[in-house]
Structures are given as structure tokens and as C-alpha cells.
C-alpha positions in Angstrom: 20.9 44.8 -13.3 18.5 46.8 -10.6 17.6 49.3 -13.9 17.2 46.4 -16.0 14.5 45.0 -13.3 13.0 48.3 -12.7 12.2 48.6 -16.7 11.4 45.0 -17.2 8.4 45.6 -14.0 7.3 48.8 -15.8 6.8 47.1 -19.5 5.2 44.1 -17.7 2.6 46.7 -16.0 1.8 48.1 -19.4 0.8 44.6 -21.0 -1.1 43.3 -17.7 -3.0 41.1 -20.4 0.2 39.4 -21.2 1.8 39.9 -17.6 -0.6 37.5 -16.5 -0.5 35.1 -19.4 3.3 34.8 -18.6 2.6 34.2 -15.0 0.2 32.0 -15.5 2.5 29.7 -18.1 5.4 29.6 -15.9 3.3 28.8 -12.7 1.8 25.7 -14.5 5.1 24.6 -16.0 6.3 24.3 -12.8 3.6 22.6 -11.4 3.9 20.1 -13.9 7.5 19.6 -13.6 7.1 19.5 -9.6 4.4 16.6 -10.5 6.3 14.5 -12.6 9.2 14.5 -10.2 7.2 13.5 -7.3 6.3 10.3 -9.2 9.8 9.3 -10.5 10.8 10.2 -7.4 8.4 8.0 -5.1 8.1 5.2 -7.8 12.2 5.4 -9.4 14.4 6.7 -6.7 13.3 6.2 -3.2 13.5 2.7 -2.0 10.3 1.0 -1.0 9.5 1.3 2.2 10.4 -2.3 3.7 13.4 -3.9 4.9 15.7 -5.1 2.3 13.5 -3.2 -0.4 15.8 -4.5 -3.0 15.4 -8.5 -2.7 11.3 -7.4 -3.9 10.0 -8.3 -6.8 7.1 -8.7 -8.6 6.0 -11.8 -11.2 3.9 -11.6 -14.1 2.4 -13.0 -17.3 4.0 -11.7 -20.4 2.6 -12.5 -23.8 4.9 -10.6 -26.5 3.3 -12.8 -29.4 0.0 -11.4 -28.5 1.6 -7.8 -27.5 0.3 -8.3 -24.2 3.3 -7.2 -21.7 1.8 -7.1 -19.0 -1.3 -9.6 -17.9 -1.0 -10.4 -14.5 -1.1 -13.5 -12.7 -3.8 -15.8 -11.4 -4.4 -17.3 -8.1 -3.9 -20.9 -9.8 -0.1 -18.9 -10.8 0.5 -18.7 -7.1 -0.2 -22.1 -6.2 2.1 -23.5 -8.9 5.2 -21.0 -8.2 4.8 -21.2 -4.3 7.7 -23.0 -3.2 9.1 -24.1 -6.6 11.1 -21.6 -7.4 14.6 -21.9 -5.7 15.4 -18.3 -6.2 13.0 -16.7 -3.7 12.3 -16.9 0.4 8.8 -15.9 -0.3 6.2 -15.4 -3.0 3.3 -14.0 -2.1 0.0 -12.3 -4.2 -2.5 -9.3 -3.4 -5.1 -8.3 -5.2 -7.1 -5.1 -5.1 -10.7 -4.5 -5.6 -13.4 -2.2 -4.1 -15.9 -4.0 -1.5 -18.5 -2.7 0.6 -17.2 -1.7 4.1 -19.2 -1.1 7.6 -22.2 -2.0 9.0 -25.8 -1.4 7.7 -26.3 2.4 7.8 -23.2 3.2 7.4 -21.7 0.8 4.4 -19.5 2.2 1.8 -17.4 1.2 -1.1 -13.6 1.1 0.0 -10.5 -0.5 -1.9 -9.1 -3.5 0.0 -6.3 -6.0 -0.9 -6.6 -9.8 -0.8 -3.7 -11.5 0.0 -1.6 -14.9 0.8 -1.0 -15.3 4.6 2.9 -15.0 3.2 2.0 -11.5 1.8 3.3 -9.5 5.4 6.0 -11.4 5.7 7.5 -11.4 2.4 7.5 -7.1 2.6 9.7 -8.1 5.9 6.5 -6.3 7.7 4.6 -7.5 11.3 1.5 -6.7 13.0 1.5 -3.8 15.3 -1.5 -5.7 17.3 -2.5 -9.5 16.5 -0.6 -11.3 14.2 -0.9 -12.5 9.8 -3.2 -14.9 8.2 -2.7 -18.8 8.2 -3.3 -20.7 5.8 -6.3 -22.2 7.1 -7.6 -18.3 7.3 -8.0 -18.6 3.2 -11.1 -21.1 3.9 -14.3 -18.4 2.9 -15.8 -19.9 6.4 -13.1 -18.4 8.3 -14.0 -14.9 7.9 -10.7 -13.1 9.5 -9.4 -9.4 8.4 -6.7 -7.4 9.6 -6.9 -3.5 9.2 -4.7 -0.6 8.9 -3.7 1.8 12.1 -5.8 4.6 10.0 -9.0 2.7 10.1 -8.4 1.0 13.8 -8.1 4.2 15.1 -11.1 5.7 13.0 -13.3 2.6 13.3 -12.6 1.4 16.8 -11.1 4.6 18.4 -7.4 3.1 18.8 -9.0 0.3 21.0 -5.9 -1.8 22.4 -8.7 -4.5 22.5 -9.9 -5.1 19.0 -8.8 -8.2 18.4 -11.6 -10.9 18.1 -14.0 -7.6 17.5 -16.2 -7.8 14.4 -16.2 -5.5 11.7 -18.3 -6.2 7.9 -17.3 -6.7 4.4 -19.9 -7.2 1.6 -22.3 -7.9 4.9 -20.5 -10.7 6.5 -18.7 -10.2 9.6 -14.9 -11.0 10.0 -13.0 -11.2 13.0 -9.8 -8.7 13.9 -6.7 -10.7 13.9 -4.1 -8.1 13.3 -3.5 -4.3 13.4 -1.0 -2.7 10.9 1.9 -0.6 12.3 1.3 3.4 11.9 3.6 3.9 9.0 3.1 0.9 7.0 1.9 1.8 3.7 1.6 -0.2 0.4 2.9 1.6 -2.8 -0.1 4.0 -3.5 -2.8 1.6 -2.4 -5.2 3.4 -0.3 -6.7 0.3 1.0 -7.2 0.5 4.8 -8.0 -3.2 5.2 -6.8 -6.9 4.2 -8.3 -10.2 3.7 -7.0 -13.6 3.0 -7.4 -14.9 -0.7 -10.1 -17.0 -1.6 -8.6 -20.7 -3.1 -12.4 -21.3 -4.3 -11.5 -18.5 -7.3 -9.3 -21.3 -8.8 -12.4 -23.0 -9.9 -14.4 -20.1 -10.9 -12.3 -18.7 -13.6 -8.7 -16.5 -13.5 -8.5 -13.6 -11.5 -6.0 -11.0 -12.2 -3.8 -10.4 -9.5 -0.1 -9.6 -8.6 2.9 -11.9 -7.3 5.3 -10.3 -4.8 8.5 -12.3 -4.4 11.6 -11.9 -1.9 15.0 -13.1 -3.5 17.4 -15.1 -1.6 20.3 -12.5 -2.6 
């Protein structure tokens, strides 16, 4: 086997054109392969990272007449399933979009996620600092966020006193109520802040969003 290696190293120093090429193709082949694993693996086989990961799921619109499999669900959706469907402790929505974040001088465009006060509670997840939205807290005069440790400790220097401190979205200053834990994370969101859902968007035409629901069993 060593004198099969030694000759195979000198014919691959006499083609260093095709040496290369070979290299080259197996090096990407397995950097694809590594890819695809890491998403089935973080999207197929490990669990979610909440308590009781298997009671979640999610709700949608499905229109197969139209071919439309997937379409969503609106905030008036929510409103009608919350409560009424026997099979689930919770239903909750989110919705992500990209908003401008941070003071004048220094705003930028971030993603953040709209949700019902329920949303926390359904993923079996609470406050490290502060506490969820109400439901009074989904009035647009109420003006509340909660934010992620990442951006608490980037934004306000891990400040132990944040709560009731301002911080601006879209201009308008909302309130601190509530400080993530250090390891939550949702799904591959890279939103570092949440706000209540707007009940006005009922009236103003459907918004696409997604319900999150925790089964009884």
C-alpha cells in the first residue's frame, strides 16, 4: 500500500494542472455536502430549542386549487383561531420585517419580529429581565419593545437597569419591558428586537404572517 502511495504522489506531481483540479473538486464536494448537512441537521434533526419542542406547531393558509401551498396567515387569522381551537394551549403569530433601528445619527435597517403577547409563552420561553407584552401593549399608543441579550448588552452595555429606558424604531421611542435570556434564539431569525402586533393592520388589508401553536398533547 506505502508503494502504491509513493507512485500515486509521484504521477500527481507530474500532472500539477490536474493535481489541483482534483483537489479542488473534492474540497468543494465536501463543502457542499458539509452544507447541506448542517441544514437538515438544524432544520430536520435537532429539536427546537424550547421546552417541549414537539407540542409546536405552525398554522397556515393552503390553497391546492390555486397551487398555492403555502400563503401564510393574516392577523384577522389569529384573531379568529385564538382560543377556538380545542387542540392547542396557545396560538400565537410573529411576523418579520426590516425597520429602522437607533437614534438619529446612528439609525439602521434591522430585521425585527412582531408578535402576540402569547408569542413567549407559547415557545415555553421567559424574560431574562422585565417581563412579555399584554394585550393592551398591542394599542400603536403604547409603544413597548423587548430586545435580545445581544443587543442589551451592545446597545445599553448589559445595564441591569434598562427597563423603562427608551430606545427608537421607525423614529418613535418605545419603552424596555423585557430582556431576552442569553441563549434564546428563534429558528434562523437574526432579529435582535420584538414588538407587539398592531390590531389596526386588520383594517388596512392582510398581512402575511405566521401562527405558532402549542398542542395540548
Amino acid at each position: 500500500m506505502i508503494a502504491d502511495l509513493k507512485f500515486a504522489l509521484r504521477q500527481l506531481g507530474k500532472s500539477p494542472a490536474f493535481t489541483i483540479t482534483a483537489v479542488a473538486t473534492v474540497a468543494i464536494c465536501l463543502g457542499a455536502n458539509l452544507a447541506i448537512f448542517a441544514v437538515i441537521n438544524s432544520i430536520l434533526l435537532r429539536p427546537l430549542p424550547f421546552p417541549q419542542s414537539d407540542r409546536l406547531v405552525t398554522i397556515f393558509n393552503t390553497y391546492p386549487k390555486a397551487g398555492v401551498e403555502n400563503d401564510g396567515s393574516s392577523i384577522t387569522n389569529y384573531y379568529e383561531r385564538r382560543g377556538n381551537i380545542p387542540a392547542f394551549s396557545s396560538l400565537s403569530m410573529y411576523m418579520e420585517r426590516a425597520e429602522t433601528v437607533g437614534d438619529p445619527g446612528s439609525m439602521q435597517q434591522e430585521e425585527i419580529v412582531r408578535i402576540s403577547p402569547e408569542f413567549f409563552t407559547t415557545l415555553g420561553v421567559s424574560p431574562a429581565i422585565g417581563r412579555n407584552f399584554t394585550d393592551e401593549e398591542t394599542d400603536p399608543q403604547k409603544n413597548v419593545i423587548i430586545l435580545t441579550d445581544a443587543f442589551w448588552r451592545q446597545n445599553f452595555n448589559s445595564d441591569p437597569n434598562v427597563l423603562g429606558r427608551d430606545t427608537r424604531i421607525n423614529g418613535i421611542p418605545r419603552k424596555i419591558v423585557g430582556v431576552l435570556p442569553p441563549a434564546f434564539r428563534f429558528l434562523s431569525s437574526e432579529a435582535r428586537v420584538f414588538l407587539p402586533i398592531n390590531p389596526v393592520w386588520k383594517s388596512v388589508g392582510r398581512k402575511r404572517a405566521t401562527l405558532a401553536a402549542a398542542s395540548r398533547t
